[in-house]
C-alpha positions in Angstrom: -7.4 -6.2 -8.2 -9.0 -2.4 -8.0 -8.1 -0.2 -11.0 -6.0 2.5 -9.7 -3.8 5.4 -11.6 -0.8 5.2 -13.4 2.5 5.8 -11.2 3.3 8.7 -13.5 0.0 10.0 -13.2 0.2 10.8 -9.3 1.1 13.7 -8.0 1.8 14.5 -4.3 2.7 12.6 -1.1 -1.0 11.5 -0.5 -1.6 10.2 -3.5 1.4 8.6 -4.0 0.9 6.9 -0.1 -2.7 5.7 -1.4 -1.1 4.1 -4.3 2.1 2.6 -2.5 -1.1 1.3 0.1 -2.8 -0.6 -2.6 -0.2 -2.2 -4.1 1.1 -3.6 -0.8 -2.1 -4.4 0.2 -2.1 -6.5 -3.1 1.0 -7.8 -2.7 0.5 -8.9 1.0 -2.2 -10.9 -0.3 -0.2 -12.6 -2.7 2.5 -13.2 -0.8 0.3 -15.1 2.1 -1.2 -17.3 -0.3 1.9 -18.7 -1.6 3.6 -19.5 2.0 6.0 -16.1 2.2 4.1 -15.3 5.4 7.0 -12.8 6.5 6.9 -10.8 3.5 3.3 -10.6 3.5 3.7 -9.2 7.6 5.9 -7.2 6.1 3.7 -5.7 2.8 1.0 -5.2 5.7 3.0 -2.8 7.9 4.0 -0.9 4.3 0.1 -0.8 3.9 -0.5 0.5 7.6 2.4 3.0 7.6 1.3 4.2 3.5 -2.5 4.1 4.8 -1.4 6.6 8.0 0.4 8.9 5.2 -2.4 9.3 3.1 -4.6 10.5 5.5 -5.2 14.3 6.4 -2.0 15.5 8.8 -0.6 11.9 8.7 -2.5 10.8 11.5 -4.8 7.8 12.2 
């Protein structure tokens, strides 16, 4: 896993999207590799949507 910051050290909505991105990102990968294919779909649409947030004007 990527460092990345402390929760309590974020500030803002795009940081905070980035950080909820790489955690589900994470967790997606997890979850697939133990056979809990639905919650990895579902960490991957949290990562997508986070990813979206993150960027400049919430767009892709």
């Amino acid at each position: 896993m990527a460092e990345r910051s402390k929760p309590e050290d974020l500030e803002g909505r795009s940081a905070v999207a980035s950080y909820v991105a790489s955690l589900s990102a994470d967790l997606a990968s997890l979850a697939r590799r133990n056979g809990l294919d639905t919650v990895g779909y579902l960490l991957e649409m949290v990562r997508l949507e986070a990813e979206s947030v993150s960027r400049p004007n919430g767009r892709p």
